[in-house]
C-alpha positions in Angstrom: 15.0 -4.2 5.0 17.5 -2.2 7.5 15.6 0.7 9.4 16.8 4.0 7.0 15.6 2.3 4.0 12.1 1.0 4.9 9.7 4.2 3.8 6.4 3.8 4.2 5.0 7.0 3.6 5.4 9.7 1.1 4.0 12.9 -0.3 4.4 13.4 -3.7 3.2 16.4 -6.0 1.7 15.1 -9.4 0.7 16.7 -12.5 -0.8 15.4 -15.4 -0.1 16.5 -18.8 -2.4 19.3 -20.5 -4.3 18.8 -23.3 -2.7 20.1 -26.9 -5.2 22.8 -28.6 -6.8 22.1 -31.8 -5.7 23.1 -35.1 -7.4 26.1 -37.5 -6.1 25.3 -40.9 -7.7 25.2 -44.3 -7.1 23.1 -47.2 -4.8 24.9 -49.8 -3.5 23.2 -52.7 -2.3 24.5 -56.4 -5.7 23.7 -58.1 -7.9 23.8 -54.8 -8.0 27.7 -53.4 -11.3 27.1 -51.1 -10.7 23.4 -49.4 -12.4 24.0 -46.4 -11.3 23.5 -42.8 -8.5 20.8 -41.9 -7.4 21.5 -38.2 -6.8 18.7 -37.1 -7.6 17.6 -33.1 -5.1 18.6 -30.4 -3.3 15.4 -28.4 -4.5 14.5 -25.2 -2.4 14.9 -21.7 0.1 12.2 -20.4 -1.6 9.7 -17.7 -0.2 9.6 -14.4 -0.4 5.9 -13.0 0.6 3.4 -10.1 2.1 -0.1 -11.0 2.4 -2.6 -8.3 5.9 -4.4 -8.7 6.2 -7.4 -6.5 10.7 -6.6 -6.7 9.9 -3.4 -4.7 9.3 -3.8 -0.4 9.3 0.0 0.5 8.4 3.5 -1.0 12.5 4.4 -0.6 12.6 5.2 -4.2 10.2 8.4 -4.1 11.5 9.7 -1.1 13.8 12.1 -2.8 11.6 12.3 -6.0 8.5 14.5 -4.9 7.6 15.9 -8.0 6.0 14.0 -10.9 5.2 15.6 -14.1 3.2 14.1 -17.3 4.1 15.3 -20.9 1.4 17.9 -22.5 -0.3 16.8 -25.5 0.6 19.0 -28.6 -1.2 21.4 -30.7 -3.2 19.4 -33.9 -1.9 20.2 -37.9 -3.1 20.5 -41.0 -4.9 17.8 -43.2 -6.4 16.8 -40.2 -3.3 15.4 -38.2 -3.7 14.7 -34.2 -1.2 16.5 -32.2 0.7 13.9 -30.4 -0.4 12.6 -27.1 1.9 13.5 -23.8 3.9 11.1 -21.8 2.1 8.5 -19.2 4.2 8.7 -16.3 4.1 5.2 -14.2 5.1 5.5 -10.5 5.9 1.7 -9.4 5.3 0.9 -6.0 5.2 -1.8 -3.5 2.0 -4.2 -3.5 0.0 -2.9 -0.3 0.3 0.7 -1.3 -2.9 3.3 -1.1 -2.8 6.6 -3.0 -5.1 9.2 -1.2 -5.8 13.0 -1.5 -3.8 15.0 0.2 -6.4 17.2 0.7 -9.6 15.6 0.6 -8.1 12.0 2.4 -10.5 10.4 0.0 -8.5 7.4 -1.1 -8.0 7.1 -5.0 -6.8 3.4 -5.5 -4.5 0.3 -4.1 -2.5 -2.0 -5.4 -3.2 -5.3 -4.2 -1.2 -7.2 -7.2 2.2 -7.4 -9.1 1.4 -5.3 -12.2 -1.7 -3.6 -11.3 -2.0 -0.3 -12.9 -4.2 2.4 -11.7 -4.7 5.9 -13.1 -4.2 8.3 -10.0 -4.6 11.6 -12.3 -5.8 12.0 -16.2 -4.7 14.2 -18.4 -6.3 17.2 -20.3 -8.3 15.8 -23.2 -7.1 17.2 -26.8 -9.3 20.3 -28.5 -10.8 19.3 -31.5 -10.3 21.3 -34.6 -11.9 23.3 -36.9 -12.8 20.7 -39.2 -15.4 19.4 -36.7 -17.1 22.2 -36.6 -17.8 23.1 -40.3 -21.2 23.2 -41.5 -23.5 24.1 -43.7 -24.2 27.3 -42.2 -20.5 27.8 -41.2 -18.3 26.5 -44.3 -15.4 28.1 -43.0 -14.9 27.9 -39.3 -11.7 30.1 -37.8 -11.8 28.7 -34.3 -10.9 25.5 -32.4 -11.1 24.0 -29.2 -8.4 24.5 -26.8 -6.9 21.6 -25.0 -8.2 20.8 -21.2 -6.2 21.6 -18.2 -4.0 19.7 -16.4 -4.7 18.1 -12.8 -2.1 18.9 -10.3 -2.3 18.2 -6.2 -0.4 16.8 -3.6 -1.0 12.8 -3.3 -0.4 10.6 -0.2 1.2 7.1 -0.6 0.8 4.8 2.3 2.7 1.4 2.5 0.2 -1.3 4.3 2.5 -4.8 4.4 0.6 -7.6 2.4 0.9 -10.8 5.0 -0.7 -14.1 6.0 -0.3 -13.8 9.4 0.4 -10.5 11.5 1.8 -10.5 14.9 0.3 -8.2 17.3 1.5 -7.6 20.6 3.2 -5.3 23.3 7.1 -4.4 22.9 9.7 -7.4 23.7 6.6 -9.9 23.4 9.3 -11.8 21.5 7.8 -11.2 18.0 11.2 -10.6 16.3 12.5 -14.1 17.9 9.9 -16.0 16.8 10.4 -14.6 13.5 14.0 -15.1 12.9 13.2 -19.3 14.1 10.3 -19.9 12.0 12.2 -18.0 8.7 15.1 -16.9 7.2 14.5 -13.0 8.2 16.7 -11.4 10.4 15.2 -8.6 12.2 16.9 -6.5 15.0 16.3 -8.5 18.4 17.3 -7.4 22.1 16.0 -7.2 25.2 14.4 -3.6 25.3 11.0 -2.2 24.5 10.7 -1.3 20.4 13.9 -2.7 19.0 11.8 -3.5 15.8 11.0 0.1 14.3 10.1 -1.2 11.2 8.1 -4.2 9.9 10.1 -7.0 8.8 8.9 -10.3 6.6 9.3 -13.7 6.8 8.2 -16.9 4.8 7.6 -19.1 6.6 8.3 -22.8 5.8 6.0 -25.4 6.2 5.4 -29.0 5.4 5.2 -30.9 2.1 6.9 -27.3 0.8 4.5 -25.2 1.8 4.9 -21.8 2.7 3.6 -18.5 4.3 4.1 -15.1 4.7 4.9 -13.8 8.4 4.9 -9.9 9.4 6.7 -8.3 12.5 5.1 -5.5 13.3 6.4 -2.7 15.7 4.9 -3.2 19.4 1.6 -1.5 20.2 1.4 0.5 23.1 -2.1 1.4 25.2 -3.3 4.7 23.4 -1.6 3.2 20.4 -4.6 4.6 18.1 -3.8 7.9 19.3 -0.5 8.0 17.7 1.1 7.4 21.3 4.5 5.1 21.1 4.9 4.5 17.0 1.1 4.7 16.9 -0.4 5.3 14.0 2.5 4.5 12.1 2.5 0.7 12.8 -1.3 0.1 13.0 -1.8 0.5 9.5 0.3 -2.6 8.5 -2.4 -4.7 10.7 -4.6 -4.1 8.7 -3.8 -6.0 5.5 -3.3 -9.4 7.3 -4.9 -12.3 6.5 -5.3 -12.9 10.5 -3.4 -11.9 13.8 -1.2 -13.5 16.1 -1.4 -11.8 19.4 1.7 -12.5 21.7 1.7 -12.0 25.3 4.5 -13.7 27.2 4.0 -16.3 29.8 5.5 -14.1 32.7 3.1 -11.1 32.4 1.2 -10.2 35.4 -2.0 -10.6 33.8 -1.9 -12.0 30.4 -6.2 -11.7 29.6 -5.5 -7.6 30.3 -2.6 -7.8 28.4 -5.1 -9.6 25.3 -7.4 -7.5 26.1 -5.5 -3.7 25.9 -4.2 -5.1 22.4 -7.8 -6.0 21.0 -8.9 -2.6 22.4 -6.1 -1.0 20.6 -7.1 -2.4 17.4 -10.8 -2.0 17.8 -10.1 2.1 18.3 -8.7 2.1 15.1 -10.2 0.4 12.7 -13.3 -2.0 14.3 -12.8 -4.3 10.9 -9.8 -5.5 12.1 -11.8 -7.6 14.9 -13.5 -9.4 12.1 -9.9 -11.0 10.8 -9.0 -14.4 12.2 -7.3 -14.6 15.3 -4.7 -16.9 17.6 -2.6 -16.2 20.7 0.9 -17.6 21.4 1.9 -17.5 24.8 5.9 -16.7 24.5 8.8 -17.3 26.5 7.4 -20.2 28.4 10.5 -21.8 29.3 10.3 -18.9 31.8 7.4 -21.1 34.2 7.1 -24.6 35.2 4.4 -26.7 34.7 1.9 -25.6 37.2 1.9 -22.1 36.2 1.0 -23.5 32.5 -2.2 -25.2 33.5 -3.2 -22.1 35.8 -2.4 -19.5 32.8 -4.5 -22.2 30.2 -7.8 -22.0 32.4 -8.0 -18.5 31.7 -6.8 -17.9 28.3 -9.8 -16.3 25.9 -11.6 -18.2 23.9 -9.6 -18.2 20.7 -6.9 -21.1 19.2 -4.0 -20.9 21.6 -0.6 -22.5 22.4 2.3 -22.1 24.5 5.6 -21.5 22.9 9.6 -20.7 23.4 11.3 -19.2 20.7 14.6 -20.1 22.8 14.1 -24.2 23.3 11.8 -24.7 20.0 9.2 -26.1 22.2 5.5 -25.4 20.9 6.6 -24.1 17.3 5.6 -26.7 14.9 2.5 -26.7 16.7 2.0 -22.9 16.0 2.7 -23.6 12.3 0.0 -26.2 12.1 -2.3 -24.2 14.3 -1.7 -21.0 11.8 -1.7 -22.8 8.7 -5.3 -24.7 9.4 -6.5 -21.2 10.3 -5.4 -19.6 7.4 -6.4 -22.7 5.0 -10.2 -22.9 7.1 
């Protein structure tokens, strides 16, 4: 995913197909003059849906494509014959995607799995014809229902990356380089604060063919859930992890404050994300000798921990059984 074609965020305007009226008609044949009423019913309004496709990784795709109409339903016939219904429209989008109200903010769906399909705005329903409402009072009805309208509003899609295990921490916490050594993924790595703009994935590999999935996540920032830094932007990916890897390296002043401003971050934003399962990987600890280990270890919090260097390999199997036990609890 290269940084112009991840898009996770789009507002799109959607409208659902109307309703096709109902039909006044009467039954007129060579040797029947008075049949009665026939109209038939109006069709219904196209559907608009989401479809969660497991092939798609960003919401590129409706970035240029903000408006999204349904078919209308058409008018009913004769001899009773329902007008045809409108087009559905299916959007497909990424798996982790939430459709909310533009308005309102109320939230209308998400799509969790591949092939998920959720209506997001219903068309008009069809008028019914005259023949419905003959009766024994009214043999000869000369009206019909019209169809319903259509719905039509502004909708919000939000991308929120589907991942095992999330890495949290500040910028050039080495998230990116642990990433590229335990997977395939090759995300943008150099030695200045938010190189990674985007989130990147990466399966990782583990033993007896095992496997899970790995997120990158931009680096948070104190006053993060303020929208300071990329702010709000990133925080929302957290939140779909299965648990968090926070990342603080092993040179840091203070590397419990460091913890701590990154919990806080997370806790201002959403307090459910403190419920998730978490572990901390001390990085870059090729960077201090021995002593300094043992000093930083007696006051690390009280969560699974490990040290580790992206660079020498040293501590990462260890972080892969430590993660996948977690994960697997």
């Amino acid at each position: 995913m290269s940084n112009s074609n991840f898009v996770d965020y789009v507002k799109i305007f959607c409208r659902s197909g109307k309703g096709g009226a109902g039909s006044v008609h009467f039954r007129r044949e060579k040797f029947v003059p008075k049949g009665g009423p026939d109209g038939g019913d109006g069709g219904r309004g196209g559907h608009i849906y989401l479809k969660g496709n497991a092939q798609l990784w960003t919401l590129l795709h409706l970035k240029y494509k903000r408006h999204i109409f349904a078919g209308n339903g058409q008018p009913g016939g004769g001899m009773r014959s329902t007008g045809k219904n409108g087009e559905d429209i299916y959007i497909e989008v990424p798996i982790g995607t939430v459709a909310k109200n533009a308005e309102t903010g109320e939230v209308l769906t998400e799509i969790t799995e591949d092939g998920q399909v959720e209506m997001i705005m219903k068309g008009g329903r069809g008028g019914l014809g005259n023949w419905h409402f003959r009766s024994a009072t009214m043999q000869t009805p000369k009206f019909a229902q019209p169809g319903e309208p259509e719905e039509e509003g502004y909708i919000i899609l939000e991308l929120k990356i589907l991942a095992d295990v999330g890495l949290v921490g500040f910028p050039n916490a080495g998230k990116s380089t642990l990433l590229s050594v335990v997977s395939a993924a090759k995300p943008k790595i150099a030695d200045y604060p938010f190189t990674t703009l985007v989130p990147n994935l990466g399966i990782v590999s583990y033993r007896d063919h095992k496997s899970f999935v790995m997120a990158d996540i931009p680096g948070i920032i104190e006053g993060a859930h303020e929208g300071k830094g990329l702010g709000l932007r990133f925080l929302r990916h957290i939140e779909r992890n299965s648990m968090l890897l926070f990342m603080v390296p092993a040179d840091s002043e203070d590397i419990n404050a460091q913890y701590d401003i990154l919990v806080n971050e997370l806790k201002m934003y959403n307090p459910e994300l403190l419920d998730k399962k978490r572990a901390l990987a001390i990085t870059k600890c090729d960077l201090v000798d021995e002593q300094a280990r043992k000093d930083i270890a007696k006051h690390l919090p009280e969560i699974p921990s490990v040290f580790i260097s992206s660079v020498t390999g040293e501590g990462i199997d260890k972080l892969k059984d430590m993660l996948w036990n977690s994960l697997n609890e």
